[in-house]
Phi, psi and omega in degrees: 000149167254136169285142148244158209240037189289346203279327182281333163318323213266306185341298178315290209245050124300310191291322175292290179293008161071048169192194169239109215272137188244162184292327167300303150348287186293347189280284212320323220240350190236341193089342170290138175269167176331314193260340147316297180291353170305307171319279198321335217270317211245356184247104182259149183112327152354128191226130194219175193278166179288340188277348186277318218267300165302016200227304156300326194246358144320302195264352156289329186073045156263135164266209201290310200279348161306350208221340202205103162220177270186108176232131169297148184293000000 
């Protein structure tokens, strides 16, 4: 199954920017909509295009595997 690791990136760069980034944000600042990431953050197993995944680690300042593993069933 894959994870996606969206809730710890918003951790992340709370922290880094000193402030608290909300999912209207990361919608404003990436083009994704809200009830995508909604998915990704709260539905597993969720499956979602590589362009929504680049456009997310474009905006964490991540790379893939920051953002995406792989846990065996």
């Amino acid at each position: 199954m894959i994870r996606f690791k969206l809730g710890e990136q918003l951790e992340k760069k709370q922290f880094r920017d000193s402030r608290r980034i909300t999912m209207q944000d990361v919608t404003e600042a990436t083009g994704i909509n809200r009830s995508t990431l909604s998915k990704i953050l709260n539905q597993k197993g969720y499956s979602t295009g590589t362009d929504v995944l680049d456009r997310l680690c474009t905006y964490f300042g991540c790379g893939i595997a920051d953002l995406v593993e792989h846990v065996p069933d």
